[in-house]
C-alpha positions in Angstrom: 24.9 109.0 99.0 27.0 105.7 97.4 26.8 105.7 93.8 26.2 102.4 92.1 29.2 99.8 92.0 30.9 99.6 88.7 33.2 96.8 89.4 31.1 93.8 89.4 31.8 90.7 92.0 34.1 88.5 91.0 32.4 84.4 90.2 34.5 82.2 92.1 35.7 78.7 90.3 36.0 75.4 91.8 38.5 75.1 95.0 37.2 78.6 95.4 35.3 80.8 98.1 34.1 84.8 97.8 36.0 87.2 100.0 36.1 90.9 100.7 38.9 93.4 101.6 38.6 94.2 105.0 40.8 97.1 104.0 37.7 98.7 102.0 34.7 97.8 103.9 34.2 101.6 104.8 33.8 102.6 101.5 30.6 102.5 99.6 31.9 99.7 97.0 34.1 97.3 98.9 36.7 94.9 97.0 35.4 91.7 96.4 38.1 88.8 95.5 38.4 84.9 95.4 40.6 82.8 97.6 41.7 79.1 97.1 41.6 76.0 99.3 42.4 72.9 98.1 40.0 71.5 100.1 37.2 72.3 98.6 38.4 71.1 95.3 35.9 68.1 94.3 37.5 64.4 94.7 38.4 63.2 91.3 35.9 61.3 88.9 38.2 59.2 86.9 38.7 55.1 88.2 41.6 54.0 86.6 42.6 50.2 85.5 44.3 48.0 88.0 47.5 48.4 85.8 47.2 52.0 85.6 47.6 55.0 88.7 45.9 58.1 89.4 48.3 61.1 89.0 47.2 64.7 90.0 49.0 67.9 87.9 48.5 71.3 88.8 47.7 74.1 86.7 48.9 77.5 85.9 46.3 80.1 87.4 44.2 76.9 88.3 42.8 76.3 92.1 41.6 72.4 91.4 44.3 70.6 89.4 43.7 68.2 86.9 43.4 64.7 87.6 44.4 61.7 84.5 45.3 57.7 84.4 49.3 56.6 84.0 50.8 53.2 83.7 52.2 51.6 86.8 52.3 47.6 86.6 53.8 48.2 90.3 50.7 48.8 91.1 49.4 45.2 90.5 49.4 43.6 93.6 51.3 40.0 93.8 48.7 37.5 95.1 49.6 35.5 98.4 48.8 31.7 97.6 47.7 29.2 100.2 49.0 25.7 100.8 49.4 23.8 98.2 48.8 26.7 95.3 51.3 28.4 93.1 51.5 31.5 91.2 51.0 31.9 87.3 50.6 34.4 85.2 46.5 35.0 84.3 46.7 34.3 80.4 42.9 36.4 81.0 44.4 39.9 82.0 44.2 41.9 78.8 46.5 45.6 79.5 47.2 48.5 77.8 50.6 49.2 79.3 52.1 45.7 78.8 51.6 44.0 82.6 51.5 40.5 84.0 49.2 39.8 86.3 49.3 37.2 88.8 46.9 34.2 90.3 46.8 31.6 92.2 46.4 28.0 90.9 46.4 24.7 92.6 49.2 22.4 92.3 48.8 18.6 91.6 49.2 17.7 95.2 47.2 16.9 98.2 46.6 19.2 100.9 46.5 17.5 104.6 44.6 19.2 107.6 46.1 23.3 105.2 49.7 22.1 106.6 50.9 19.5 104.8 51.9 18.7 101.0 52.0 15.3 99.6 52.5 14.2 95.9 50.3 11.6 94.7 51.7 8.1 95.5 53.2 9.6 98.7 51.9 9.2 102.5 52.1 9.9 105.5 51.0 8.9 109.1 49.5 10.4 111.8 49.0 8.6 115.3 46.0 8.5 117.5 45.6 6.8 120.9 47.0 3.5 121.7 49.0 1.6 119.3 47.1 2.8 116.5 47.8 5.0 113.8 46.3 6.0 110.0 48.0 6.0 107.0 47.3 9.6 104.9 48.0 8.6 101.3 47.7 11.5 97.9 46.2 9.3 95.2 46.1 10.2 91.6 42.6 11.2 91.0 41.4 14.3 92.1 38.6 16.1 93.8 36.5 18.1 92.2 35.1 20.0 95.6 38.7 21.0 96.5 40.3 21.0 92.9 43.6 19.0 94.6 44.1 15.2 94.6 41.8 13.1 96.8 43.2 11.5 100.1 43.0 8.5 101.3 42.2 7.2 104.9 44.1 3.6 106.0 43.9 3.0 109.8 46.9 0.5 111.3 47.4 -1.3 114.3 51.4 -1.5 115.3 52.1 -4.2 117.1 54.9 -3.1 119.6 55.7 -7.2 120.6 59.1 -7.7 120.0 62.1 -10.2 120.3 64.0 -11.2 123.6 67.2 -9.5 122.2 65.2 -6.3 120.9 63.3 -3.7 121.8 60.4 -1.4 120.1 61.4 2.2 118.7 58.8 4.4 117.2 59.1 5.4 113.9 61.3 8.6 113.0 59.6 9.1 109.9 56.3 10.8 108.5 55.9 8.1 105.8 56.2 4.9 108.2 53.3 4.3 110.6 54.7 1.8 112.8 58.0 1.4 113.9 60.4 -1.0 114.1 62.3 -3.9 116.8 65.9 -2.8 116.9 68.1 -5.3 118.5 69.6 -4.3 121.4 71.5 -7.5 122.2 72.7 -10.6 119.9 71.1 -13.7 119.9 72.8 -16.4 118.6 71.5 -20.1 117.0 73.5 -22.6 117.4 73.0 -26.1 115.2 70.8 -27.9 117.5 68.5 -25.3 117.8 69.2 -23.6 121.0 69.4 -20.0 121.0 72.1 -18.1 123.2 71.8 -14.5 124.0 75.5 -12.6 123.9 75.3 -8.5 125.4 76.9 -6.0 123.2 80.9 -6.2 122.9 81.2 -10.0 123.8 83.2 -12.3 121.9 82.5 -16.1 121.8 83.8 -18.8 119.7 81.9 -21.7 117.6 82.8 -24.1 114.8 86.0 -22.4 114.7 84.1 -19.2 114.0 85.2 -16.0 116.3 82.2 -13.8 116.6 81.2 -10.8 118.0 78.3 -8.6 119.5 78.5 -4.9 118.0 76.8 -1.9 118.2 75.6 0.0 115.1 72.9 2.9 113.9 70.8 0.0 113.2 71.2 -1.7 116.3 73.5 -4.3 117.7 74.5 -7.1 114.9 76.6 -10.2 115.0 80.2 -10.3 113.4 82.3 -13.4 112.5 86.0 -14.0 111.6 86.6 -17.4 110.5 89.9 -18.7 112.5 93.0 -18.8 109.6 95.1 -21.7 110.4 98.4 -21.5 108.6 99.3 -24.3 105.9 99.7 -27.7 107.0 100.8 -31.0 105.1 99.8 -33.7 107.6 100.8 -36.3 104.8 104.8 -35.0 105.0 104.3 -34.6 109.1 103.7 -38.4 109.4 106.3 -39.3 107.0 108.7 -37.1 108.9 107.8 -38.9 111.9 106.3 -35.9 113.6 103.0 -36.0 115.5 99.7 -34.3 114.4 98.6 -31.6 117.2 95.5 -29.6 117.1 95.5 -25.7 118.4 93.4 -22.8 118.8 90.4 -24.5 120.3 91.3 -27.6 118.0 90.8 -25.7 114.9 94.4 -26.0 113.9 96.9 -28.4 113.5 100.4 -28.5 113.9 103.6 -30.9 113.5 105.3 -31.6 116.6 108.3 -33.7 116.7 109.5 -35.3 119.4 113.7 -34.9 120.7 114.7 -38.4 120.3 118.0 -38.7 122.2 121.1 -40.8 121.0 120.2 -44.1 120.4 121.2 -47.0 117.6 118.5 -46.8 115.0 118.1 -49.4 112.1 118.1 -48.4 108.8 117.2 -50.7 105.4 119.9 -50.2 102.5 120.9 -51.6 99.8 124.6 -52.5 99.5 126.7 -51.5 96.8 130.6 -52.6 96.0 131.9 -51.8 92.2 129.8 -54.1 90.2 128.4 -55.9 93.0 124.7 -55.6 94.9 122.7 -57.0 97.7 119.9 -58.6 95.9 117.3 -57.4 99.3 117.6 -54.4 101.2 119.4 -54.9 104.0 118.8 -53.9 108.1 122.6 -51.7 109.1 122.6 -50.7 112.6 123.5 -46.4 112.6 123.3 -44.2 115.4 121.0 -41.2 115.0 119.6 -38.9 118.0 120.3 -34.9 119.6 123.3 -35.0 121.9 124.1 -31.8 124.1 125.7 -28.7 122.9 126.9 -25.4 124.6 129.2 -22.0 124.6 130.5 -20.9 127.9 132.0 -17.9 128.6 135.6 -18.1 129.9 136.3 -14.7 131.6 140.4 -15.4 131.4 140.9 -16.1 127.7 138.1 -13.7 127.2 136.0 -15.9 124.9 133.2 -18.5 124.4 134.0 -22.3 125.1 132.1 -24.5 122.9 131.2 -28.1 124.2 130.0 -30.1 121.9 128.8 -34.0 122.1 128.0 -35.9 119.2 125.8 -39.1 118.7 128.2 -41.9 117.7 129.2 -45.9 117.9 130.1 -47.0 121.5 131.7 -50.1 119.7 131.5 -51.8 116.6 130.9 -55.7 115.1 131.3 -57.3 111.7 128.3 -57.8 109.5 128.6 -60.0 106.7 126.3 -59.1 103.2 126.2 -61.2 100.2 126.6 -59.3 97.1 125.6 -60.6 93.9 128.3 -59.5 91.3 126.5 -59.0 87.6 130.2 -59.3 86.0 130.7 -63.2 86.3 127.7 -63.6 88.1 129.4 -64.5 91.4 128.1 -64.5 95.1 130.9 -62.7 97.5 130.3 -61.8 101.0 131.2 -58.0 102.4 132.2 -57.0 105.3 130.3 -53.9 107.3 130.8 -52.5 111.1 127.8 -51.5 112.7 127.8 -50.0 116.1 127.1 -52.3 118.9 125.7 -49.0 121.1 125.0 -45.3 120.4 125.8 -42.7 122.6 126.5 -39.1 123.3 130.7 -38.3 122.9 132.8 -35.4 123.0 133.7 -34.6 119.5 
């Protein structure tokens, strides 16, 4: 017969569940002991502050650790803004361990269809069938449903008609709603009106005025160049007994002279003789023209020849002048030759 059991059973903690030793189930007082699982251990009680953690620590001869709160301001999550928001720091967060926290705040901007951002005063465009389009402007006054700026609705016609010399091209640009006739050719006015049209890289001339059909970013554009004519004294040209010619499409002049051959030419002087004058200037024959002139080479002396004709008398005849003579006041005639002919000698 068992006695009674001395040893009492063992009171299990938390985490904890009653076992025997299978080793002493024969005998009359088996050995009771306790066993931990984590398992069983209840879920902690403490909720911890956003800015704060829950951190377990185990204890000595303890199943069920201990649970308790520790800073971590990692543990405050960054907020992910929408369109048109930005994040600041929430002046309203109070914390024990020192954090920032983070929100979300509008912006002073408008927000078009959640994609796109304007400033007030800006706009945009945004095209619909046709050749219509709306204008999407950010004005300064805001909306108090939405919290941003209020937008503004402008539907536009574009009127694609353009020039003879152009042609239409959309716009490139969010902020322009129609776009714009960029020349493709030049078209030229000239001063009675008329219009000419020129294709890119051709040159014409007007009013002494080169210009020119070029192509740029901005479309083809006209180019002048105003002729230069070099200086030109048409005063000294006649005196010099040259001729006025015009050049370069009669923009320019010139002075030609003409190659007057030999020839007697008459010539008004007055007549001087000591103290003694022609009172009149007075008609002397002289001869005055080009003659011919050359250098050929003579293989046998081994050198140039030079021929040379010059323009002189081909006979001569007395002229008589009166001379006034201030000295006794006298009258004396002079004799003069003048050529009777002019022509071309050897020298």
């Amino acid at each position: 017969v068992c006695e009674s059991c001395t040893k009492p059973i063992p009171l299990c903690t938390d985490g904890e569940f009653l076992t025997v030793d299978l080793n002493t189930t024969h005998f009359c007082c088996p050995q009771y002991y306790c066993v931990c699982d984590p398992n069983l251990c209840p879920a902690p009680l403490l909720n911890c502050a956003e800015d704060m953690k829950l951190v377990k620590e185990n204890v000595s001869g303890q199943c069920c650790p201990t649970w308790h709160c520790e800073c971590s301001c990692e543990n405050l999550v960054m907020p992910t803004c929408e369109v048109g928001e930005f994040t600041a720091i929430d002046r309203n967060f109070q914390s024990d361990c020192g954090c920032i926290q983070y929100l979300c705040e509008k912006d002073d901007v408008c927000v078009f269809q959640e994609v796109s951002v304007l400033n007030p005063g800006q706009s945009m465009i945004k095209y619909v069938e046709g050749d219509f389009c709306y204008t999407v402007e950010c004005l300064e006054e805001k909306d108090n449903h939405t919290g941003f700026h209020t937008l503004n609705f402008t539907m536009v016609n574009c009127s694609k008609e353009c020039d003879i010399h152009q042609m239409y091209t959309p716009s490139p640009s969010d902020y322009d709603c129609c776009g714009t006739c960029k020349n493709v050719s030049c078209k030229f006015q000239m001063e009675n009106g008329t219009s000419v049209i020129y294709e890119e890289g051709r040159t014409w001339h007007y009013n002494c005025t080169t210009y020119e059909c070029v192509k740029t970013d901005e479309g083809t554009m006209i180019l002048n160049y105003s002729m230069v004519c070099p200086p030109f004294n048409e005063t000294e040209c006649k005196m010099n007994e040259g001729i006025v010619k015009l050049y370069n499409e009669g923009c320019c002049k010139i002075c030609k002279r003409e190659e007057r051959i030999c020839q007697k030419v008459i010539i008004k002087s007055i007549i001087r003789k000591q103290d003694c004058i022609s009172q009149n200037p007075v008609n002397v024959a002289s001869c005055d023209g080009k003659c011919p002139s050359a250098t050929i080479y003579n293989i046998n002396i081994e050198s140039h020849l030079r021929f040379c004709k010059c323009c002189r008398e081909n006979g001569v005849r007395n002229l008589s002048v009166p001379l006034y003579c201030s000295g006794n006041g006298t009258e004396v005639m002079h004799a003069l030759q003048e050529p009777i002919d002019c022509t071309c000698q050897w020298n």
